[in-house]
N, CA, C and O atoms as CSV, one atom per row, in Angstrom:
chain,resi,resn,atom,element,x,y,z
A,1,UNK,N,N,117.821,136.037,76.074
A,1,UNK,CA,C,118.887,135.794,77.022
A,1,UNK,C,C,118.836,134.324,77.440
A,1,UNK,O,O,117.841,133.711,77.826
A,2,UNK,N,N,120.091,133.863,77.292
A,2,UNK,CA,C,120.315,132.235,77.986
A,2,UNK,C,C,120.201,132.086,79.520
A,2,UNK,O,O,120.818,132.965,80.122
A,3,UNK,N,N,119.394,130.949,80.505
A,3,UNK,CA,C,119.925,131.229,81.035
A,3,UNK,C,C,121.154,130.552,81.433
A,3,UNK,O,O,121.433,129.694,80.595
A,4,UNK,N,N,122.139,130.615,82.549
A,4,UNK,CA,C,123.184,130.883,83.157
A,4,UNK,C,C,123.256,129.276,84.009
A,4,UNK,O,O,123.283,129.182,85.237
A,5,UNK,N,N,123.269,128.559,83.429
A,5,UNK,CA,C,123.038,126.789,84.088
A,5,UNK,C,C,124.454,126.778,84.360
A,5,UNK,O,O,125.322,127.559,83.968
A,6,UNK,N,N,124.571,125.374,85.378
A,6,UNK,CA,C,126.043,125.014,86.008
A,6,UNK,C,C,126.255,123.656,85.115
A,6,UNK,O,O,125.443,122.967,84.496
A,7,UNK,N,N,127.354,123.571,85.255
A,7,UNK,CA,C,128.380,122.210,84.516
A,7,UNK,C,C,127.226,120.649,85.024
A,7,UNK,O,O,127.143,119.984,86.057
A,8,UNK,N,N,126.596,120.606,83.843
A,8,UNK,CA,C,125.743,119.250,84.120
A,8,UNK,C,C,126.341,118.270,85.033
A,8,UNK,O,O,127.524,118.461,85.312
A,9,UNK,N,N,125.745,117.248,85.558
A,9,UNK,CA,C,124.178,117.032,84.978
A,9,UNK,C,C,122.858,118.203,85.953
A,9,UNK,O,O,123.084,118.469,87.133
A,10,UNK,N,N,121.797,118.667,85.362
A,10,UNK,CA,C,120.948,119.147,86.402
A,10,UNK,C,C,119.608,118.577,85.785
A,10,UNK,O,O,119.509,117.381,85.510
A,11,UNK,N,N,118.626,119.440,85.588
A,11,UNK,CA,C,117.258,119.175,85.234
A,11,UNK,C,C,116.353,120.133,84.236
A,11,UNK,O,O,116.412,121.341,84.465
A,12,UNK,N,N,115.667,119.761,83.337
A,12,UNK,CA,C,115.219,120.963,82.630
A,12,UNK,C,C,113.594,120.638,82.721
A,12,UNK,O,O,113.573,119.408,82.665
A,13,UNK,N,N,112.340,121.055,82.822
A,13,UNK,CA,C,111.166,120.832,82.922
A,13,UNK,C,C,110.628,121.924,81.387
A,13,UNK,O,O,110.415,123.136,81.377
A,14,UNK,N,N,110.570,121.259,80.621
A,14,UNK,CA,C,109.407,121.934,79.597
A,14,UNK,C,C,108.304,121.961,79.530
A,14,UNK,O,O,107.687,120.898,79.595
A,15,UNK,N,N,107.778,122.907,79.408
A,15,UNK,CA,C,106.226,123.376,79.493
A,15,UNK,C,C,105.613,123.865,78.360
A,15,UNK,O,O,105.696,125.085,78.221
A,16,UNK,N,N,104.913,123.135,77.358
A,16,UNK,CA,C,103.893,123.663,76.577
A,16,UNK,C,C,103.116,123.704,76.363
A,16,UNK,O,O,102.203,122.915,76.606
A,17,UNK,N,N,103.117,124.735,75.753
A,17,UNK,CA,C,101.061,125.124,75.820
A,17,UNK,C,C,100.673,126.043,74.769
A,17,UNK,O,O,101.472,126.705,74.106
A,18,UNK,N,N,99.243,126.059,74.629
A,18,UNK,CA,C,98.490,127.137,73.782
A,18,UNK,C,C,97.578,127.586,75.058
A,18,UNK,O,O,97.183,126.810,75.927
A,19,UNK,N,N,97.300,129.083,75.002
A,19,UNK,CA,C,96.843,129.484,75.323
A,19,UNK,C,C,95.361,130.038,74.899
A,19,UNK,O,O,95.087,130.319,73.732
A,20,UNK,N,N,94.359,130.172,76.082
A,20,UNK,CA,C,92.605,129.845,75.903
A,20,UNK,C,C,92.928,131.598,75.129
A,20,UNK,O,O,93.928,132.315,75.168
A,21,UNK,N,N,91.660,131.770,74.520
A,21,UNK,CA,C,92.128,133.376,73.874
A,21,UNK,C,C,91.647,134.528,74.460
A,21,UNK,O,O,91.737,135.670,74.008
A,22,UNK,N,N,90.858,133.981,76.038
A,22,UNK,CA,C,90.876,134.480,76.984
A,22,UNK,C,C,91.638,134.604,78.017
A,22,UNK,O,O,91.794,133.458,78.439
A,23,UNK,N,N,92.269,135.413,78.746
A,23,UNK,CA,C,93.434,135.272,79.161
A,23,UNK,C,C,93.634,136.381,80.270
A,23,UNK,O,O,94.724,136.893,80.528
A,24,UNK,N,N,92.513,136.664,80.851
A,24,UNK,CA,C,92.611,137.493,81.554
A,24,UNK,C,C,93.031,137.513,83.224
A,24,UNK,O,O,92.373,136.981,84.117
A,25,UNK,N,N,93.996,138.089,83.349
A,25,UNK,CA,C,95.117,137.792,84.930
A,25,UNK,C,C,95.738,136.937,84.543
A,25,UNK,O,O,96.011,136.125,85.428
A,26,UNK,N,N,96.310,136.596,83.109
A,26,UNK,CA,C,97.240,135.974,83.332
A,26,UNK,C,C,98.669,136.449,83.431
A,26,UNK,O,O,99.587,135.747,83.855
A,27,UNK,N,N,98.835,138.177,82.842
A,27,UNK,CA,C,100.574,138.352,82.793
A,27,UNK,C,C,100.497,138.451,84.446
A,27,UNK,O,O,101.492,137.970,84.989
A,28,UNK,N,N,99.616,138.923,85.236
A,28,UNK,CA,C,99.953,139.460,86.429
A,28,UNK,C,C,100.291,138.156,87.172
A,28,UNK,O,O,101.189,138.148,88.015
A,29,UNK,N,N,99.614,137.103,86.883
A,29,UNK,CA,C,99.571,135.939,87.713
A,29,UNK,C,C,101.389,135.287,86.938
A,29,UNK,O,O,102.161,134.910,87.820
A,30,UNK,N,N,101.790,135.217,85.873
A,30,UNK,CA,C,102.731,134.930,85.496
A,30,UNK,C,C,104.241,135.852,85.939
A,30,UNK,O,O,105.411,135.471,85.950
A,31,UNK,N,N,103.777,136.872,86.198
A,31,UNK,CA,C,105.076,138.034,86.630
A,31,UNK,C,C,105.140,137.367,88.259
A,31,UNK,O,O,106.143,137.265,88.966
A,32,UNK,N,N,103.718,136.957,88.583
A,32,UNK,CA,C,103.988,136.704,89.872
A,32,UNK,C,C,104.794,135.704,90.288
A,32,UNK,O,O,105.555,135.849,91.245
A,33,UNK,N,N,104.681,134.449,89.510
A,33,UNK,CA,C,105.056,133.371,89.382
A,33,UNK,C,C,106.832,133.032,88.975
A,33,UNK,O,O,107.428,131.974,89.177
A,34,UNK,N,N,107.283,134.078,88.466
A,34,UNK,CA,C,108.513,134.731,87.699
A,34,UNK,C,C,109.265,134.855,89.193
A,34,UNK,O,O,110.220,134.275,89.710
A,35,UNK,N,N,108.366,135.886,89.609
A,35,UNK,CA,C,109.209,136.410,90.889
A,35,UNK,C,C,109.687,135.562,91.871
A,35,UNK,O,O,110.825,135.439,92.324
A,36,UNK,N,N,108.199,134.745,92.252
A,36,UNK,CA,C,108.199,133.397,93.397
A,36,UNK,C,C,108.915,132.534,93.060
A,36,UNK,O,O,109.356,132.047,94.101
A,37,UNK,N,N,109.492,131.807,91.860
A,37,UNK,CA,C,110.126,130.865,91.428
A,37,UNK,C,C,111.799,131.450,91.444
A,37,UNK,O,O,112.752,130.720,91.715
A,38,UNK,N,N,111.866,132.325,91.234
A,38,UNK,CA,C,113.525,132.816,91.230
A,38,UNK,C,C,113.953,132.411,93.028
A,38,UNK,O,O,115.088,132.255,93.478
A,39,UNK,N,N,112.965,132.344,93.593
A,39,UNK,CA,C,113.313,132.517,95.452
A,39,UNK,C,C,113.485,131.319,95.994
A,39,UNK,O,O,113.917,131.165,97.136
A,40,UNK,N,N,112.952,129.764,94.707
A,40,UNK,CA,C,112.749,128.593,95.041
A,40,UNK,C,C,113.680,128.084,94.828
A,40,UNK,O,O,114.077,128.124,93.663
A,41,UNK,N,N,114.586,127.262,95.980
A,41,UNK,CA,C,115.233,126.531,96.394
A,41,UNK,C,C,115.800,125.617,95.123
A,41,UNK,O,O,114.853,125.024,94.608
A,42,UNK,N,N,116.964,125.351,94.519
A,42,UNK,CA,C,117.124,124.691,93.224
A,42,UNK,C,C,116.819,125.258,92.166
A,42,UNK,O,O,117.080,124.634,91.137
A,43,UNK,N,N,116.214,126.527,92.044
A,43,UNK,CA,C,116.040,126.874,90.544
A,43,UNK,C,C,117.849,127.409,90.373
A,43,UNK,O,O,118.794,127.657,91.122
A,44,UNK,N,N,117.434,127.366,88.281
A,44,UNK,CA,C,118.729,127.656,88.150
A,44,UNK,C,C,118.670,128.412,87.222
A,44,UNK,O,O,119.722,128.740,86.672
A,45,UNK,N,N,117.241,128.994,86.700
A,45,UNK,CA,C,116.998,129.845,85.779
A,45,UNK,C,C,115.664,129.209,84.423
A,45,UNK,O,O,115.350,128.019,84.394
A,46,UNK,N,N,115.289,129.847,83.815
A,46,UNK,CA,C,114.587,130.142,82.778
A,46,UNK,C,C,114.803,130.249,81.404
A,46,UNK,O,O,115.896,130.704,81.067
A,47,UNK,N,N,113.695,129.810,80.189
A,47,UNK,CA,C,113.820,130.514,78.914
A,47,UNK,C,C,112.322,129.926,78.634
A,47,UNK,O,O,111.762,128.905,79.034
A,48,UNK,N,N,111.866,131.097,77.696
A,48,UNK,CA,C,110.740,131.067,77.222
A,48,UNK,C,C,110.007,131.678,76.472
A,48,UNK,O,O,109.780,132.871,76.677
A,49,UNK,N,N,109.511,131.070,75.521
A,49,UNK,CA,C,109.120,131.816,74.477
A,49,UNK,C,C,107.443,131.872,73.589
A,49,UNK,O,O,106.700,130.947,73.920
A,50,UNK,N,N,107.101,132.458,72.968
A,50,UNK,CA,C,105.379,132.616,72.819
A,50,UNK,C,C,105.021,132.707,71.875
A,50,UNK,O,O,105.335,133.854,71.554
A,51,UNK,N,N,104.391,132.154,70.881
A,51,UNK,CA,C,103.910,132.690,69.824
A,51,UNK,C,C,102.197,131.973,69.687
A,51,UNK,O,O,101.390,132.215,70.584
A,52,UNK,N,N,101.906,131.331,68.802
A,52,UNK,CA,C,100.942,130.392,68.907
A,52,UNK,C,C,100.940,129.823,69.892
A,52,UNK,O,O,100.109,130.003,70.782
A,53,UNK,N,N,102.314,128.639,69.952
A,53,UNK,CA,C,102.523,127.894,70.691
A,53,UNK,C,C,103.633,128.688,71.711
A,53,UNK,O,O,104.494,129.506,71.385
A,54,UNK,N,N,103.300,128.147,73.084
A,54,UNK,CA,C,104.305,128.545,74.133
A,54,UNK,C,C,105.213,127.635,74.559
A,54,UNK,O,O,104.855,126.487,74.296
A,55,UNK,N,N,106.259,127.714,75.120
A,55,UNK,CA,C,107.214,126.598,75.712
A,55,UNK,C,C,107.630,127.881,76.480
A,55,UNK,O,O,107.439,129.097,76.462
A,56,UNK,N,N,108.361,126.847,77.218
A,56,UNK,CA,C,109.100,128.008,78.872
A,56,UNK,C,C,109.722,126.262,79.507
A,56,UNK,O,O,109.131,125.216,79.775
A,57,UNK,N,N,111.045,126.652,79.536
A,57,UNK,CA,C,112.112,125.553,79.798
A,57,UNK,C,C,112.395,125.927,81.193
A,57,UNK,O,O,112.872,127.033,80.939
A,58,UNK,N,N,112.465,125.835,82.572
A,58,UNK,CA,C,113.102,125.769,83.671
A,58,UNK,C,C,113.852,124.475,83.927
A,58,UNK,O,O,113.726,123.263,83.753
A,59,UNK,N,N,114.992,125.672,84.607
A,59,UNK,CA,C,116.222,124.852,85.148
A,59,UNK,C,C,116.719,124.227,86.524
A,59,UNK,O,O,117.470,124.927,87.204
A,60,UNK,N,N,116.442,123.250,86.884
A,60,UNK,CA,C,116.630,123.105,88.298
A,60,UNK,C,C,117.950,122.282,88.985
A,60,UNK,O,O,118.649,121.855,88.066
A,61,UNK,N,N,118.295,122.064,89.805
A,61,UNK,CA,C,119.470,121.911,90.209
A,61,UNK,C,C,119.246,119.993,90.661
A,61,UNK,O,O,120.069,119.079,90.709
A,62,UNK,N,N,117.811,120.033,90.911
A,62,UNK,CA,C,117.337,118.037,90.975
A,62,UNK,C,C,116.136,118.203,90.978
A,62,UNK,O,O,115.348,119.116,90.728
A,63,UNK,N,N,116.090,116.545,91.502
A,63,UNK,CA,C,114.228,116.644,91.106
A,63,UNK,C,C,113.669,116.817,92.558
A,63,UNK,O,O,112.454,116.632,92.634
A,64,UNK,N,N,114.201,117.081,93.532
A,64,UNK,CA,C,113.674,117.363,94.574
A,64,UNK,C,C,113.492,118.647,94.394
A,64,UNK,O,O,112.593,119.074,95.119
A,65,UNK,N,N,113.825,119.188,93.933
A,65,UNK,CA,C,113.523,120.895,94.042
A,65,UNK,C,C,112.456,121.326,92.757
A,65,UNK,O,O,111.937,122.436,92.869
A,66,UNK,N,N,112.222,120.785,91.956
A,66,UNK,CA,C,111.188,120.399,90.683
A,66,UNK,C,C,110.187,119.998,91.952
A,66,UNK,O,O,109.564,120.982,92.353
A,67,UNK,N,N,109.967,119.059,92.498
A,67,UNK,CA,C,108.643,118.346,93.319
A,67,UNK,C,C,108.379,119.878,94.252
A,67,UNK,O,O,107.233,120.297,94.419
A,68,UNK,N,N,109.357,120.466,94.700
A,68,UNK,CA,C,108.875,121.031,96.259
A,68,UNK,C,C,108.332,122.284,95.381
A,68,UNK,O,O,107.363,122.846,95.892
A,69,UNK,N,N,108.881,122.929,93.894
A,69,UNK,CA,C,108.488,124.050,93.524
A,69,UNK,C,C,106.409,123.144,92.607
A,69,UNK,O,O,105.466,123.924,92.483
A,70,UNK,N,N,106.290,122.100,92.311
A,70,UNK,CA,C,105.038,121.706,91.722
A,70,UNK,C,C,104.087,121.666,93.199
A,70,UNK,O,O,102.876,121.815,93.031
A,71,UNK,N,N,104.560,121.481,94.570
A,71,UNK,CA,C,103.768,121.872,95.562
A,71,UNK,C,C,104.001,122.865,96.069
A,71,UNK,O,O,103.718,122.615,97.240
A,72,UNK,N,N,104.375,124.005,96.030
A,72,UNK,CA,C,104.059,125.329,96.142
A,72,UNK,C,C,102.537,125.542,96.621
A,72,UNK,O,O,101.520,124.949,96.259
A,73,UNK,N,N,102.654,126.232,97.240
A,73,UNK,CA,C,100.923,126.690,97.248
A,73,UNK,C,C,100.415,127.797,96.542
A,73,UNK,O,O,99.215,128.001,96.361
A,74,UNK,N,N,101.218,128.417,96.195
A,74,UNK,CA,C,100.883,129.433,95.161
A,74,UNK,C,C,100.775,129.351,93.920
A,74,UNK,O,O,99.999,129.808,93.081
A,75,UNK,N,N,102.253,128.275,93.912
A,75,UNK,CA,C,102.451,128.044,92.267
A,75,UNK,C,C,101.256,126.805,92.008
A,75,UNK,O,O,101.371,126.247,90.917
A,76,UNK,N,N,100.409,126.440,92.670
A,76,UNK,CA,C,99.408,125.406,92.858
A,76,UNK,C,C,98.004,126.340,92.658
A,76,UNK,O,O,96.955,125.949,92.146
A,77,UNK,N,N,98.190,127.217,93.019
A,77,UNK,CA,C,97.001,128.309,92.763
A,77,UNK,C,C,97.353,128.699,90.990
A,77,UNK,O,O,96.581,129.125,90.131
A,78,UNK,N,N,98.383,128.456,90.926
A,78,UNK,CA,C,98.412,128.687,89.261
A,78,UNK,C,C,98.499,128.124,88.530
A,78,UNK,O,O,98.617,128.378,87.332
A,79,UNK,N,N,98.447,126.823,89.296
A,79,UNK,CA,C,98.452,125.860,88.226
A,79,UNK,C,C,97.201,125.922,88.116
A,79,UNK,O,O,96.847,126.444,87.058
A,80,UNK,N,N,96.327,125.575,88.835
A,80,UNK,CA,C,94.658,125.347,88.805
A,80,UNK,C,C,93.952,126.380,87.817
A,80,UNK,O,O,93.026,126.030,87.084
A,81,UNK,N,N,94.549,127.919,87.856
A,81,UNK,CA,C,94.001,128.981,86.981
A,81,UNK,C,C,94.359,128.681,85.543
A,81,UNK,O,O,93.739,129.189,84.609
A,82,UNK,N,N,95.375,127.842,85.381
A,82,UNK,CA,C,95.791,127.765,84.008
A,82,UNK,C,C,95.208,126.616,83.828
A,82,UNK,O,O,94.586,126.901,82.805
A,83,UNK,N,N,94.938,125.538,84.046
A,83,UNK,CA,C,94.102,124.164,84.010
A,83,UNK,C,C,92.667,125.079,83.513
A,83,UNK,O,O,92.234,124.877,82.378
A,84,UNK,N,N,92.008,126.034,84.380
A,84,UNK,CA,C,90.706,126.486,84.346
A,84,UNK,C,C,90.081,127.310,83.772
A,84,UNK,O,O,88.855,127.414,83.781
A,85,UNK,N,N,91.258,128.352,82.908
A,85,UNK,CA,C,91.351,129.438,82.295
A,85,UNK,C,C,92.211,129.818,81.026
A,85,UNK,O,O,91.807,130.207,79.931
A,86,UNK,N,N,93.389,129.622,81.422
A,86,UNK,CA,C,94.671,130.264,81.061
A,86,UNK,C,C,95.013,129.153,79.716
A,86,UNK,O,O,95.611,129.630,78.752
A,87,UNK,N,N,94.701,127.988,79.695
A,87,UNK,CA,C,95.187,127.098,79.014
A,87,UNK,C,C,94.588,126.146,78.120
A,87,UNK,O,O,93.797,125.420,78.722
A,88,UNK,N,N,94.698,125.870,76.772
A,88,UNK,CA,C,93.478,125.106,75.808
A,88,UNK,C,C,93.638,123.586,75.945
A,88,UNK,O,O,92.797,122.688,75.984
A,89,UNK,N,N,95.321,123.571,76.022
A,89,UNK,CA,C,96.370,122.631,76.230
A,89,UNK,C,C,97.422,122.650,76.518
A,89,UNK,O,O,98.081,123.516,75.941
A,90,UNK,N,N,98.084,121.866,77.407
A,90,UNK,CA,C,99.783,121.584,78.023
A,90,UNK,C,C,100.351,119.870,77.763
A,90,UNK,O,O,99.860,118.745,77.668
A,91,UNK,N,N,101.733,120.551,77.725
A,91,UNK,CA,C,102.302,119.433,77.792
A,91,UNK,C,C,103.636,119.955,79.142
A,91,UNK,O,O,104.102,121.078,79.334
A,92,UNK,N,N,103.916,118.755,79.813
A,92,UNK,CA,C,104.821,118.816,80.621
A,92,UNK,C,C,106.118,118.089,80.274
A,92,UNK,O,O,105.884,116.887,80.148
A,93,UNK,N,N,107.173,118.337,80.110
A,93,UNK,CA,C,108.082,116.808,80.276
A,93,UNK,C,C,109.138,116.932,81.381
A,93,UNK,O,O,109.109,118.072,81.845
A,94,UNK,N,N,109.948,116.247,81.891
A,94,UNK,CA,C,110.789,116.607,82.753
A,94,UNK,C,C,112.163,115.846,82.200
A,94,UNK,O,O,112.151,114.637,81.967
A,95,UNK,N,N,113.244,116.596,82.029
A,95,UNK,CA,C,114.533,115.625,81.385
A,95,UNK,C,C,115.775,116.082,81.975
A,95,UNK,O,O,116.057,117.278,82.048
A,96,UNK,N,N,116.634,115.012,82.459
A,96,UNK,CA,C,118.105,115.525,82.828
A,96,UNK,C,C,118.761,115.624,82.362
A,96,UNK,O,O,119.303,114.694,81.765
A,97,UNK,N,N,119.208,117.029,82.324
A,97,UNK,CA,C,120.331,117.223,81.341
A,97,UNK,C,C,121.423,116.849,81.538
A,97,UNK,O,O,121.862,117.062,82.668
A,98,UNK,N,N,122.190,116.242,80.681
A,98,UNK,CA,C,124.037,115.460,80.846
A,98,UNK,C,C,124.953,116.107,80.213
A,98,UNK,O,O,126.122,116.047,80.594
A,99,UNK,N,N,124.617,116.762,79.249
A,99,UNK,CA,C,125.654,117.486,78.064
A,99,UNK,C,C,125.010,119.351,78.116
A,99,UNK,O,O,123.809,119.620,78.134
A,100,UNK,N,N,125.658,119.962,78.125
A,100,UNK,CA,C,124.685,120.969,77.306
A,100,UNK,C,C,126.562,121.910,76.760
A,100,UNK,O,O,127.634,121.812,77.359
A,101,UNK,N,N,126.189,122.856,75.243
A,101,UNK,CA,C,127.317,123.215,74.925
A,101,UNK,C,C,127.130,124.849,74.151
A,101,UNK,O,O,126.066,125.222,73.656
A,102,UNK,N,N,128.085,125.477,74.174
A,102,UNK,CA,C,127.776,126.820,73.138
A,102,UNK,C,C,128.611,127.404,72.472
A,102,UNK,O,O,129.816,127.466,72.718
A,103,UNK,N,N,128.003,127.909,71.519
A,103,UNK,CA,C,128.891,128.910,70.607
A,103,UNK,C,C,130.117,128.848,70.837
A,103,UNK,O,O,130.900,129.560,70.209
């Protein structure tokens, strides 16, 4: 499923990673994270996908709302578990989107 973005410009934050092949609390800590982020101020939705490699694209409405959801205190508790646990390697990028088009 796509998600459901507004008439650019907004923000997209990509996230990739491989995951450690230990991995334990992570769907629970990620469902959690799913939930808490839909409630955050500027999101505009999600996509993400897993195989080897992971990516997970969020959509935000600016970059003020990108900063206030990376200080979260929760989502800061998950970041640290995935830094400590969850993760072998990440990459972050952050890009504004100007165009986007479909089918």
């Amino acid at each position: 499923m796509f998600a459901q973005t507004p008439k650019p410009p907004y923000y997209a934050v990509i996230f990739t990673s491989l995951k450690a092949k230990e991995d334990q609390g992570y769907g629970a800590m990620s469902d959690r994270m799913v939930a808490l982020v839909q409630q955050q101020e500027g999101f505009l939705g999600f996509e993400s996908a897993r195989e080897a490699l992971g990516i997970t694209v969020s959509y935000w409405r600016d970059e003020a709302s990108i900063l206030a959801w990376k200080a979260q205190m929760k989502h800061q508790e998950a970041q640290k578990l995935g830094k400590e646990r969850w993760y072998t390697d990440y990459k972050i990028r952050i890009a504004k989107v100007e165009r986007d088009y479909a089918k």
